[in-house]
C-alpha positions as CSV (number, residue, x, y, z in Angstrom):
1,X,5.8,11.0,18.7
2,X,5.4,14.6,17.7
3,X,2.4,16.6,18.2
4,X,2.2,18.4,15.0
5,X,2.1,14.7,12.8
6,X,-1.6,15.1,10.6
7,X,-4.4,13.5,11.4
8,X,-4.2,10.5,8.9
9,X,-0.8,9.6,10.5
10,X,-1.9,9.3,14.1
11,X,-4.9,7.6,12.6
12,X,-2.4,4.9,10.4
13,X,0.1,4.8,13.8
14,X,-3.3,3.2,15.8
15,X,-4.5,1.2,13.0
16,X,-1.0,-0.1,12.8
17,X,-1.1,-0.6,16.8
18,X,-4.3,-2.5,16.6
19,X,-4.6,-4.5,13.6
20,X,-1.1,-5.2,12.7
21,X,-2.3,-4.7,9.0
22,X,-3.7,-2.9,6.8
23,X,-7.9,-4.2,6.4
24,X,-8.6,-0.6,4.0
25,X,-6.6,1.5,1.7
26,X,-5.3,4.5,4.4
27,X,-4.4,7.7,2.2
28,X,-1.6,9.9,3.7
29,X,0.6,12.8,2.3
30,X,4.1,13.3,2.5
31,X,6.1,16.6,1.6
32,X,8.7,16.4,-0.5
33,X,10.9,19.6,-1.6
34,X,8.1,22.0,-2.6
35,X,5.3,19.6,-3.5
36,X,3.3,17.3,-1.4
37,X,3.3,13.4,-2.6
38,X,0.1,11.0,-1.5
39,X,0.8,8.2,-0.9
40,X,-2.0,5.2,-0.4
41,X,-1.4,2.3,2.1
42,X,-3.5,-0.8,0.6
43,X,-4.2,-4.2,2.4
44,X,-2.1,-7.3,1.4
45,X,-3.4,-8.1,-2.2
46,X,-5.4,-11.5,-2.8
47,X,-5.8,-12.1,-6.4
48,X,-7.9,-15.0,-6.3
49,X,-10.9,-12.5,-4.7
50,X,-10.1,-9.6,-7.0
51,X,-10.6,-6.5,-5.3
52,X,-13.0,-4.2,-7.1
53,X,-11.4,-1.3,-6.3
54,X,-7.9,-2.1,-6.4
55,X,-7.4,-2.0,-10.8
56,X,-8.6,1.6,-10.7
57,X,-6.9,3.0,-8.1
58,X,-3.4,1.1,-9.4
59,X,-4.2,2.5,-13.0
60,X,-4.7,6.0,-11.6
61,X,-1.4,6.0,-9.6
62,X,1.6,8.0,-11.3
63,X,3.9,5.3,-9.0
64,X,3.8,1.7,-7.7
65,X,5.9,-0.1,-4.6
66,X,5.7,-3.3,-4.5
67,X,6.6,-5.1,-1.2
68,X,7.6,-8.3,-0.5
69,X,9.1,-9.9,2.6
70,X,12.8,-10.4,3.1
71,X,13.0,-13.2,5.3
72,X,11.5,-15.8,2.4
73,X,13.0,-15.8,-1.2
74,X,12.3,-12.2,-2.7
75,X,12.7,-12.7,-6.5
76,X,10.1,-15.6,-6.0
77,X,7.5,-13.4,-4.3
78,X,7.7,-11.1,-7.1
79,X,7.9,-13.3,-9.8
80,X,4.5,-14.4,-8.6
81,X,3.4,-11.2,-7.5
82,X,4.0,-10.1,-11.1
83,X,2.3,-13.3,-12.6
84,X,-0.5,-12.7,-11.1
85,X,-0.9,-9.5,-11.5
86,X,-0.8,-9.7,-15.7
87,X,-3.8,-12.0,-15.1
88,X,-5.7,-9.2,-13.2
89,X,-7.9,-6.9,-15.3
């Protein structure tokens, strides 16, 4: 691992390490071109709690990536993801 990598990096990289997911949103930056891009790691999403801060943050954000996992049927996952997500507000 290089040395010069920021501090929220090596502290994502042992988080990672350790948890093997994400329990708190991490923020990190990451340059692109000329301009520096943040980017905010978020823990798996459970609609059925509702996350108090998760509808702010989401509605603040320029971007959105949605992930979903490759092994199982993708286009389900996000049909669903997407479902309930227009019954979160």
């Amino acid at each position: 691992m290089p040395a010069n990598l920021p501090p929220q990096y090596l502290e994502a990289e042992r988080h990672y390490r350790e948890a093997k997911s994400t329990r708190k949103p991490i923020p990190g930056m990451m340059p692109f071109e000329n301009v520096q891009i943040q980017l905010v790691d978020v823990p798996p999403i459970n609609f059925e709690i509702g996350e108090a801060w998760l509808s702010p943050m989401v509605r603040n954000a320029d971007a959105l990536i949605i992930m979903v996992d490759l092994n199982g049927d993708p286009l389900a996952q996000m049909e669903e993801v997407l479902a309930d997500w227009r019954g979160f507000e």
